[in-house]
C-alpha atoms as a printed R data frame, in Angstrom:
    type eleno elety resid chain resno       x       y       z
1   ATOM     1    CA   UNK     A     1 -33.249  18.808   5.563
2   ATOM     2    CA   UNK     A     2 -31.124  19.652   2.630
3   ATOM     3    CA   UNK     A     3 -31.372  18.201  -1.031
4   ATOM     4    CA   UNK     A     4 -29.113  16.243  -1.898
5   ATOM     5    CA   UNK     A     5 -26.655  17.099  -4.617
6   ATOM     6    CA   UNK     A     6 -26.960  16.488  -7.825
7   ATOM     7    CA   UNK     A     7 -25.031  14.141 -10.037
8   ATOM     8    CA   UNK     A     8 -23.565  17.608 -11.909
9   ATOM     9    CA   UNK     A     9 -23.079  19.514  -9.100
10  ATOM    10    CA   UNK     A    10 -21.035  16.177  -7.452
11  ATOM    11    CA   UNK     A    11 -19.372  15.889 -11.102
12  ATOM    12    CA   UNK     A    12 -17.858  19.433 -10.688
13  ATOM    13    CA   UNK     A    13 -16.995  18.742  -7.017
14  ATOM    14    CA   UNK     A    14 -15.507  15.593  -8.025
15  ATOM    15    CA   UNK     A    15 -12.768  17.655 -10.640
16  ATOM    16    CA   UNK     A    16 -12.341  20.172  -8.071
17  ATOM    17    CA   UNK     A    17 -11.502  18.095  -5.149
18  ATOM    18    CA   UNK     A    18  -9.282  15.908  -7.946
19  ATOM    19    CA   UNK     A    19  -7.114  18.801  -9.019
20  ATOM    20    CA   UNK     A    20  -6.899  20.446  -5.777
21  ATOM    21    CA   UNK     A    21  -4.403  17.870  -4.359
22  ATOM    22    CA   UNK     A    22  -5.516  18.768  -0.903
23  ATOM    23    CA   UNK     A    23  -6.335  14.985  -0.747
24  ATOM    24    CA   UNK     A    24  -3.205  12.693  -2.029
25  ATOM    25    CA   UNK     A    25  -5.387   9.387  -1.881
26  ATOM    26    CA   UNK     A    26  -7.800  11.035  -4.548
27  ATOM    27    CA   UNK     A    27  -5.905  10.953  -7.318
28  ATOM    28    CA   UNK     A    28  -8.819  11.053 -10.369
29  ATOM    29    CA   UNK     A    29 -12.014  12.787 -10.622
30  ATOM    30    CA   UNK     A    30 -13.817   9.530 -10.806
31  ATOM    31    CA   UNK     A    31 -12.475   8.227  -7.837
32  ATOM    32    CA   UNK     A    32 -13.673  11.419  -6.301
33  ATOM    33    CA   UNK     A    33 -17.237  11.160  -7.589
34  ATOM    34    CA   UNK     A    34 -17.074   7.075  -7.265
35  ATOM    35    CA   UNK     A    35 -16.949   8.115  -3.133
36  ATOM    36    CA   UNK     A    36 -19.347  11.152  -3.228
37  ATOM    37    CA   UNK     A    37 -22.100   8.753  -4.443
38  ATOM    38    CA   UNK     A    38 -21.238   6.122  -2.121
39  ATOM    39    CA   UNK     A    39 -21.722   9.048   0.636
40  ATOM    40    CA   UNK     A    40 -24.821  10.303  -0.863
41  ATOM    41    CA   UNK     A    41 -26.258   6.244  -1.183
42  ATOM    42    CA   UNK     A    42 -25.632   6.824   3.326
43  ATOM    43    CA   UNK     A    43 -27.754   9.614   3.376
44  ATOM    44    CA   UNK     A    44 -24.144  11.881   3.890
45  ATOM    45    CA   UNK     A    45 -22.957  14.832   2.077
46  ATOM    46    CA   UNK     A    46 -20.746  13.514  -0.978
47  ATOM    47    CA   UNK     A    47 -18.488  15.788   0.399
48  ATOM    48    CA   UNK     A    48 -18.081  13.722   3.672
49  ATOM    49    CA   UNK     A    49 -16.119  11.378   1.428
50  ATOM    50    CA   UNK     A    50 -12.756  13.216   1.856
51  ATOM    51    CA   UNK     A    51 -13.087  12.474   5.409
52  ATOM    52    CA   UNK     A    52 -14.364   8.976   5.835
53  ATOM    53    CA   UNK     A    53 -12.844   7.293   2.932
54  ATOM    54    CA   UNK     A    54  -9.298   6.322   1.257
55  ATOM    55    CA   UNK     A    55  -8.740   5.201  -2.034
56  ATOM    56    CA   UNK     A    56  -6.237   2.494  -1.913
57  ATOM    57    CA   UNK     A    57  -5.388   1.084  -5.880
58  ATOM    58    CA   UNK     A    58  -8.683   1.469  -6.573
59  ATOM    59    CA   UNK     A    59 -10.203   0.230  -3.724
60  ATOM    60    CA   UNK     A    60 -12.763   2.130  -1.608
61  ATOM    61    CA   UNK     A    61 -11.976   1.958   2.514
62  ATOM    62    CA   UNK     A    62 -13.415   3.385   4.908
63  ATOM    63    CA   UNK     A    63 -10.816   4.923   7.772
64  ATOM    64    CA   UNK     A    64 -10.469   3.092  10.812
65  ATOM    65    CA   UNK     A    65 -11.185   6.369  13.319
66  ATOM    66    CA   UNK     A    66 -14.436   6.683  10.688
67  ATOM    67    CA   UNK     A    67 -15.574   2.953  11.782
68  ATOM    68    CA   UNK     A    68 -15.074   3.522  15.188
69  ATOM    69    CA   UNK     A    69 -17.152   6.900  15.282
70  ATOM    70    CA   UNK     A    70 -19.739   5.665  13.446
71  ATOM    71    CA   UNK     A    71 -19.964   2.746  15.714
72  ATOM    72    CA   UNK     A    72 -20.373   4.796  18.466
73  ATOM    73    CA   UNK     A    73 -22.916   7.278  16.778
74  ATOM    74    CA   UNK     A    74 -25.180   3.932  16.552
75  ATOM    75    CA   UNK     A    75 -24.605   3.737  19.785
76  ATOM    76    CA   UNK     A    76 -21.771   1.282  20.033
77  ATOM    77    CA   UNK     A    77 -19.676   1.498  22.836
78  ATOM    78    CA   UNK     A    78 -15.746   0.195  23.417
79  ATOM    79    CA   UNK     A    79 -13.637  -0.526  26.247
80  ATOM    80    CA   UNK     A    80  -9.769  -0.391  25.529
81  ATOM    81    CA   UNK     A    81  -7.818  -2.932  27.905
82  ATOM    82    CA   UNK     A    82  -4.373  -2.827  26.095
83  ATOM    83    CA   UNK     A    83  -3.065  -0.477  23.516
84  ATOM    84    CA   UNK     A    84   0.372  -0.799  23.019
85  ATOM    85    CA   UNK     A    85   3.334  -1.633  20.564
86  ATOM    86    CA   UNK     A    86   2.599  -5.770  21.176
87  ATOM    87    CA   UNK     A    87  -1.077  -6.001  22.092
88  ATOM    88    CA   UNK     A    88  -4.205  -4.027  21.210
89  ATOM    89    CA   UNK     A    89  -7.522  -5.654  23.035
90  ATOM    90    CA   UNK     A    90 -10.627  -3.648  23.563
91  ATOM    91    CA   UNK     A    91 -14.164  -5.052  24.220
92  ATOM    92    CA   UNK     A    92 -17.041  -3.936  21.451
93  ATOM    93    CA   UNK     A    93 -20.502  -3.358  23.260
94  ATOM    94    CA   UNK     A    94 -23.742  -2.822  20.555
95  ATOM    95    CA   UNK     A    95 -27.432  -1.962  20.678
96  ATOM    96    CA   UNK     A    96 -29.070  -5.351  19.883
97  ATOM    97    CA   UNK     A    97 -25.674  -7.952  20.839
98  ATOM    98    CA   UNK     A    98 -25.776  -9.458  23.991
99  ATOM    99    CA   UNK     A    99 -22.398  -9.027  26.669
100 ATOM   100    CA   UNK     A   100 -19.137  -7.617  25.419
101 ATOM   101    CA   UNK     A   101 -17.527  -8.990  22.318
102 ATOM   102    CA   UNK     A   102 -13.711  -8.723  23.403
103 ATOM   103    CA   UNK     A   103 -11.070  -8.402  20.009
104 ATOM   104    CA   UNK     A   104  -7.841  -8.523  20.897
105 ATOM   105    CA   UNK     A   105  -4.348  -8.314  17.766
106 ATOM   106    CA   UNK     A   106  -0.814  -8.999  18.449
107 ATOM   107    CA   UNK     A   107   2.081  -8.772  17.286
108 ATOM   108    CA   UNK     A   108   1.944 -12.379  16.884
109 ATOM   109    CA   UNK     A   109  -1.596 -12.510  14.636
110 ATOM   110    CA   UNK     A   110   0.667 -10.241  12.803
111 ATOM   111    CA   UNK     A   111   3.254 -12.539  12.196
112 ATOM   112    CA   UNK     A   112   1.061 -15.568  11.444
113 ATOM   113    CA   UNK     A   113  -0.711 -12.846   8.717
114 ATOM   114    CA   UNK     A   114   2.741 -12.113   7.070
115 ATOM   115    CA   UNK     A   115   2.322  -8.570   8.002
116 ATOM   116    CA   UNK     A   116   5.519  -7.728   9.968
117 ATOM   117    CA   UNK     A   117   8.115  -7.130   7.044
118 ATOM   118    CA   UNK     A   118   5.797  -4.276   5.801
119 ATOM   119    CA   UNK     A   119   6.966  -0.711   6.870
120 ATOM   120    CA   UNK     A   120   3.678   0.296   8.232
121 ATOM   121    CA   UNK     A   121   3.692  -2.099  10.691
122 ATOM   122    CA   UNK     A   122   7.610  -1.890  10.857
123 ATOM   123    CA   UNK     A   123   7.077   1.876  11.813
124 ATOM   124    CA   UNK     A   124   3.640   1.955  13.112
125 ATOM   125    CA   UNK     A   125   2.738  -1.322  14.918
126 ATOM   126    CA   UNK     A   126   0.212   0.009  17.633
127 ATOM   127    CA   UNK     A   127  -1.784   1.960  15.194
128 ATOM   128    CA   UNK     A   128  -1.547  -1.102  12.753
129 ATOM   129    CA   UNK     A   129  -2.628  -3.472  15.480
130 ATOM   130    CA   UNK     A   130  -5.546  -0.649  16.817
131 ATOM   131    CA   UNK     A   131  -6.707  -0.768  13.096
132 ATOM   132    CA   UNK     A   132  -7.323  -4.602  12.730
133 ATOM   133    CA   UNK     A   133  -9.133  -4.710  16.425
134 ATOM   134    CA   UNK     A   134 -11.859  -1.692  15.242
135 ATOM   135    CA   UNK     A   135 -11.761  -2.786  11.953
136 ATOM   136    CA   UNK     A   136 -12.946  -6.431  13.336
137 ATOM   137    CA   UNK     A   137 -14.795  -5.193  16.641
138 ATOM   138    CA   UNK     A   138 -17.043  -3.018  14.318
139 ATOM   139    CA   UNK     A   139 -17.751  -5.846  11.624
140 ATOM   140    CA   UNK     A   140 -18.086  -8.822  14.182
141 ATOM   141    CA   UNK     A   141 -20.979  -6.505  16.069
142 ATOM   142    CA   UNK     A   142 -22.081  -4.113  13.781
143 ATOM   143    CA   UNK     A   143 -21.393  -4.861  10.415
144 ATOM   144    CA   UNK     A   144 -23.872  -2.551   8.624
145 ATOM   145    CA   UNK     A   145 -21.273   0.023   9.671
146 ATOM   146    CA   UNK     A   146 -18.889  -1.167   7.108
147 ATOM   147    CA   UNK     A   147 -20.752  -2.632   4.968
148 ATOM   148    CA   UNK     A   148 -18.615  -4.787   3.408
149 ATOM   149    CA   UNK     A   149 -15.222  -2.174   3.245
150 ATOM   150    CA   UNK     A   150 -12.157  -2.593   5.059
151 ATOM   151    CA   UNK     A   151  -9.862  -0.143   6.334
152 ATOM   152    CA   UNK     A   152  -6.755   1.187   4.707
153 ATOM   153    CA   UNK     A   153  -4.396  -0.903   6.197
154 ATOM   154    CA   UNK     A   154  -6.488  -4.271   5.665
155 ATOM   155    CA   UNK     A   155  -6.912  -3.191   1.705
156 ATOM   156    CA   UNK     A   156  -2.972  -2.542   0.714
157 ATOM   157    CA   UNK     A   157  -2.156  -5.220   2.602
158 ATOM   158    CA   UNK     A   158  -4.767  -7.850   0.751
159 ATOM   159    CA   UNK     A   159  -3.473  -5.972  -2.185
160 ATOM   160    CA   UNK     A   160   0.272  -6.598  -1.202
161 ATOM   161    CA   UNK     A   161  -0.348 -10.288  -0.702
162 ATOM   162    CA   UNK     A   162  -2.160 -10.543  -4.150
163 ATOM   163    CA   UNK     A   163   1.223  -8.934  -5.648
164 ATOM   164    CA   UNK     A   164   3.640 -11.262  -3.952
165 ATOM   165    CA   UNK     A   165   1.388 -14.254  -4.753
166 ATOM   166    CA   UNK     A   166   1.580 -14.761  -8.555
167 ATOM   167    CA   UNK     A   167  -1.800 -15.885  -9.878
168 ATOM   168    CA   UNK     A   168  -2.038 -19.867 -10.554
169 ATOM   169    CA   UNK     A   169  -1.922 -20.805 -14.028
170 ATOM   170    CA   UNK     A   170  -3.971 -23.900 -15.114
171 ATOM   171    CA   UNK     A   171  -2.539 -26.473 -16.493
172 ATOM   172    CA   UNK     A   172  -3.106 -29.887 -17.016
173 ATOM   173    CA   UNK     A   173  -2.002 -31.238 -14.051
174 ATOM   174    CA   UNK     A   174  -4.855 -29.029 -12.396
175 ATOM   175    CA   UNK     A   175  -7.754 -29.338 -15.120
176 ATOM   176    CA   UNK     A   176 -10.507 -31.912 -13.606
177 ATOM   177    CA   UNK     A   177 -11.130 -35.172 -15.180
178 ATOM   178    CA   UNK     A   178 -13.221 -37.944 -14.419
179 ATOM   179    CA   UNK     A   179 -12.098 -40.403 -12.168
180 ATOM   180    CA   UNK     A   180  -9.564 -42.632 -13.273
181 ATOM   181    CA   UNK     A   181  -8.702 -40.587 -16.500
182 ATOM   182    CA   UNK     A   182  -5.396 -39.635 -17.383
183 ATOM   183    CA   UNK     A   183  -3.583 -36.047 -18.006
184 ATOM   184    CA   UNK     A   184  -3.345 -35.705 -21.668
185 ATOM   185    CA   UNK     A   185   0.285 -36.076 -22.618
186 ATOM   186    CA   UNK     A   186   1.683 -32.840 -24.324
187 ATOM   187    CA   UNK     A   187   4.428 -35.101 -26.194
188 ATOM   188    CA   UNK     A   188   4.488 -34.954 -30.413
């Protein structure tokens, strides 16, 4: 067994990897290092984080292909039924879960998620729609997988949504009160 790197070593690999630009979703050394340590926390070389990991804004995910072979590692299996540009069903199988759990996305759940007008899913919709069903296979049957990440797609969408949704404001109209109080008036 090898010992694992240290936090200098991982700090120089971190400002390598950072100024190499070999990997566009790393843009900053602490990003870097932020997903080495999170790979070295899994018992995985830091510098397995190039391969299983995006940054997205910020935001640590975890790639979709990366859920789906770890999954299986565990011993998860999956069935694919449909894969397509409308409909992507497969059935999740895990050590410990009892029958099949079957996920299926369409281009409808899609819709109803206001996900449609963005180009990915304008320009990719079967990989977008293969995405969500791993993505929710993997945490509805084995969620120590992802351990509370999502995958790329999932985390600039969320972070999409929070951009086109302004953040409410309070004001008095929303401040509690107790029951049968007035608003204060803001009148001079």
């Amino acid at each position: 067994k090898r010992d694992p790197v240290t936090f200098a070593e991982m700090e120089q690999m971190a400002q390598a990897v950072a100024k190499s630009g070999l990997f566009p979703a790393i843009k900053t050394p602490e990003a870097a290092l932020g997903l080495m340590l999170l790979c070295q926390a899994e018992g995985l070389h830091p510098i397995t984080a190039l391969r299983r990991y995006h940054i997205i804004q910020g935001q640590p995910a975890m790639k979709a292909d990366t859920m789906l072979a770890e999954f299986q590692h565990r011993g998860g299996k999956v069935r694919w039924i449909r894969v397509d540009h409308e409909v992507c069903e497969a059935a999740f199988l895990a050590p410990g879960v009892d029958g099949e759990t079957t996920v299926k996305w369409t281009l409808d759940d899609a819709k109803r998620a206001k996900l449609l007008h963005k180009d990915n899913w304008q320009q990719y919709p079967r990989q977008q729609l293969r995405a969500r069903t791993i993505s929710e296979g993997v945490r509805l049957t084995m969620p120590e997988v992802i351990a509370g990440l999502y995958t790329p797609e999932e985390v600039q969408d969320m972070i999409e949504a929070q951009v086109e949704r302004p953040a409410a404001t309070i004001t008095d109209d929303l401040m509690p009160r107790r029951k049968g109080e007035a608003p204060e008036s803001n009148e001079n």
